[in-house]
C-alpha positions in Angstrom: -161.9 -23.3 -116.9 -159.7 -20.5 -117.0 -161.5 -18.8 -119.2 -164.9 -19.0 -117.6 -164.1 -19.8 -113.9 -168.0 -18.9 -112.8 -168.9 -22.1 -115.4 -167.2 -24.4 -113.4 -168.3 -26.4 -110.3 -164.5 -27.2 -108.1 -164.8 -31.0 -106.4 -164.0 -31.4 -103.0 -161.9 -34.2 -104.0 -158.3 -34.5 -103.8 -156.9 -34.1 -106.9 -158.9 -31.6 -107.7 -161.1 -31.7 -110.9 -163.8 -29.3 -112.4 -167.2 -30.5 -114.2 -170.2 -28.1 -116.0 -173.3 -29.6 -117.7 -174.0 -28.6 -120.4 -176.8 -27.0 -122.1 -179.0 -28.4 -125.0 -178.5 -26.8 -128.6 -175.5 -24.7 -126.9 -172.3 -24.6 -129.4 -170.6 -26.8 -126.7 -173.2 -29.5 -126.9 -173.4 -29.2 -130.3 -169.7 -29.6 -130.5 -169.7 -33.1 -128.2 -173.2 -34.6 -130.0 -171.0 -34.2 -133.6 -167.8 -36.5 -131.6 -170.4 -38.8 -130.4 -172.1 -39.0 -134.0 -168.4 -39.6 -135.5 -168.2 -42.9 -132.7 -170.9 -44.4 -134.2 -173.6 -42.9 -131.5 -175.5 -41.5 -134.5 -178.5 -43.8 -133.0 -178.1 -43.1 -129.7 -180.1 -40.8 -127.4 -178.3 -38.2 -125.3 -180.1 -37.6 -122.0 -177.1 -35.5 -120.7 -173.6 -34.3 -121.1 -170.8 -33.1 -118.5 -167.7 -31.6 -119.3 -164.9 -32.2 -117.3 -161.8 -30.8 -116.7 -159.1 -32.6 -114.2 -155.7 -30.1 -114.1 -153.4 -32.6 -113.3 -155.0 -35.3 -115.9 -154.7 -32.8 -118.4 -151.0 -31.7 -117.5 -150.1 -35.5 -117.9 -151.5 -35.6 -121.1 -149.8 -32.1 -122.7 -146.3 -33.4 -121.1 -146.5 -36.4 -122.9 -147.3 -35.3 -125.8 -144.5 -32.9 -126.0 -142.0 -36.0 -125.3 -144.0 -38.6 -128.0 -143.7 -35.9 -130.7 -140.3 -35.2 -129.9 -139.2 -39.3 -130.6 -141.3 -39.9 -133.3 -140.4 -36.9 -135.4 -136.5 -37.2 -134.0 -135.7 -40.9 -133.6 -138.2 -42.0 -136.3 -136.7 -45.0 -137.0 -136.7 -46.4 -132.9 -140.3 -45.2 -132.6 -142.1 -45.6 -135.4 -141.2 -49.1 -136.1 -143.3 -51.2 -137.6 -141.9 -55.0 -137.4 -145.5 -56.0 -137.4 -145.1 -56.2 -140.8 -143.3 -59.6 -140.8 -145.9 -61.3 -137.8 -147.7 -64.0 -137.6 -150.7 -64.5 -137.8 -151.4 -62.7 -141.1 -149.3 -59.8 -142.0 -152.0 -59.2 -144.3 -155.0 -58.8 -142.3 -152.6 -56.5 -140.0 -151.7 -54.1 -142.9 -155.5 -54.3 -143.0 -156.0 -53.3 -139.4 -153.4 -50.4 -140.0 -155.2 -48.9 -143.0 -158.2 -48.8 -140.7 -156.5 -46.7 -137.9 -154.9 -44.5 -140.5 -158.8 -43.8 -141.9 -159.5 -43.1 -138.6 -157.4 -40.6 -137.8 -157.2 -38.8 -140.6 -161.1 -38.9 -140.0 -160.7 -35.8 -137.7 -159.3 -32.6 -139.3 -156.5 -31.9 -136.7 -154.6 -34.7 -136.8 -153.5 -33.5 -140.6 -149.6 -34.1 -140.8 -149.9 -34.4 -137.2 -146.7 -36.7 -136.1 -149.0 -37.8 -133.0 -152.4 -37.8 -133.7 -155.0 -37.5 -131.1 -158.5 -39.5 -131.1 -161.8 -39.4 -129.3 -163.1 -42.7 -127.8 -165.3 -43.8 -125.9 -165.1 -45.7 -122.6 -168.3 -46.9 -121.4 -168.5 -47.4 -117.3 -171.4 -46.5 -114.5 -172.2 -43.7 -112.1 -170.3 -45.1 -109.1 -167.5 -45.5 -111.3 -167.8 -42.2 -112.9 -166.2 -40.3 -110.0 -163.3 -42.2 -108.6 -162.2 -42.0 -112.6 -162.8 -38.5 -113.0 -160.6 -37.8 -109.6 -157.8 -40.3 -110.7 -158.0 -40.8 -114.5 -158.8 -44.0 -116.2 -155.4 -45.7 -115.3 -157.1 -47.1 -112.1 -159.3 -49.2 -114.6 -156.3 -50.9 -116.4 -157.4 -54.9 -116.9 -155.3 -58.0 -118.3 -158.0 -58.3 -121.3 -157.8 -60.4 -124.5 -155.4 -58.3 -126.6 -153.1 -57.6 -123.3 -153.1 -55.9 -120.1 -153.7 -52.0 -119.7 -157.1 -49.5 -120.5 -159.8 -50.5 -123.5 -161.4 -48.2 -125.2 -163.8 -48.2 -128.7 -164.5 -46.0 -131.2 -167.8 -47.3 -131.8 -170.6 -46.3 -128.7 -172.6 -49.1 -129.8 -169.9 -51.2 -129.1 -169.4 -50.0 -125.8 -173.0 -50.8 -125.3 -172.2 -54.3 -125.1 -170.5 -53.5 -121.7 -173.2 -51.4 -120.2 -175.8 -54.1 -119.8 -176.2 -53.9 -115.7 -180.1 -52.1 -115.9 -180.0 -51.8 -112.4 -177.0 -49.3 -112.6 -176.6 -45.9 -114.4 -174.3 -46.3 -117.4 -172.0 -43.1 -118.5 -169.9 -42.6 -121.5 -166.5 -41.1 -121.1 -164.9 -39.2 -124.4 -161.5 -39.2 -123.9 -158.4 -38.0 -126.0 -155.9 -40.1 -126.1 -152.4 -40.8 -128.2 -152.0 -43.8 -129.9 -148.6 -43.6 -130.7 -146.8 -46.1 -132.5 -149.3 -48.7 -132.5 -149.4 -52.2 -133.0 -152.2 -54.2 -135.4 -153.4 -56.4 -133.5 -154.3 -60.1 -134.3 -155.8 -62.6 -131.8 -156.6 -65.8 -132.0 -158.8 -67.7 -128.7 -156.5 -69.5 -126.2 -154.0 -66.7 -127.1 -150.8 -66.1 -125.4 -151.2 -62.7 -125.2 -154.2 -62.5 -123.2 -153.4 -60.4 -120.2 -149.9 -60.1 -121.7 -147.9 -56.4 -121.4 -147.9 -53.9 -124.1 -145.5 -55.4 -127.1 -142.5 -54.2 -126.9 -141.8 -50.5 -129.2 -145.1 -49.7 -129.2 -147.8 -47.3 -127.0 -151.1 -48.8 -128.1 -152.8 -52.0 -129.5 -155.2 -51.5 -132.1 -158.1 -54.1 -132.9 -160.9 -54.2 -135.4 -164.3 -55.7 -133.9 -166.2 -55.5 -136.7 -165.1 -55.4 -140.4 
């Protein structure tokens, strides 16, 4: 935005955030289509695209990412713990789970000896959604879900498809960046306690597998 102000279209919103479509075959197009062939979205057709940028979002994000990398690479032992490794159900199938998030990030070329590693996801909602998320972030959409209460998001888009299935509405995909941190393998079973439960205890993020 800074860059190329003229780009840019200013909301009339408070907070403030910026958004500029994008053209077809541009490099920036080309750049977002190769992310949204990496989440699966390789079948997909891609009617449009809008970049967005939301200062105070994005401000959040850098400041915590300055604090998470401190604590992991400082206190590695407090925040990098990984008692998952002795919990029931099947340490096994969570080592499993953990191998997959490791493929995943290493996936992406700059999270390479990155202490916190940053992914693109997808979170699928609709056009009278879209706004009120790109004004206040996604934290307004935080739901007590299966594998615990707080924001779900897929690295698959034809997963997220599954949750866009309203015809009568216009369905969007949000990319978003976000920092796993220390995170937890997830197992579930049906009739779980931890539906709707808080985020366990040491760790930023849950990670599930949906399809193996």
């Amino acid at each position: 935005v800074r860059d190329n102000p003229s780009k840019w279209q200013l909301s009339t919103t408070d907070p403030l955030y910026f958004t500029r479509l994008l053209e077809r075959g541009t490099e920036d197009w080309n750049k977002v289509e190769l992310i949204f062939s990496n989440l699966d979205g390789k079948s997909l057709e891609i009617n449009s695209i809008m970049a967005v940028c939301n200062p105070n979002i994005a401000q959040a994000m850098s400041n915590y990412y300055t604090v998470i990398h401190s604590r992991r690479t400082e206190s590695s032992s407090l925040f990098n713990r990984a008692n998952w490794k002795s919990l029931k159900p099947s340490a096994q199938l969570r080592m499993f789970i953990f191998n997959k998030l490791e493929e995943r990030i290493k996936s992406f070329p700059w999270n390479q000896n990155n202490v916190e590693p940053i992914l693109p996801v997808i979170y699928p909602t609709y056009e009278d959604n879209l706004y009120e998320i790109l004004q206040n972030g996604l934290g307004c959409t935080s739901v007590p879900g299966r594998f615990g209460k707080g924001l779900y998001f897929t690295s698959s888009a034809v997963y997220a498809l599954e949750f866009l299935k309203d015809t009568s509405r216009v369905p969007f995909f949000i990319i978003a960046w976000v920092m796993t941190g220390n995170s937890l393998p997830f197992v579930s079973v049906k009739s779980s306690k931890e539906f709707g439960a808080p985020l366990t205890s040491g760790y930023q993020s849950h990670y599930v597998c949906t399809n193996i």
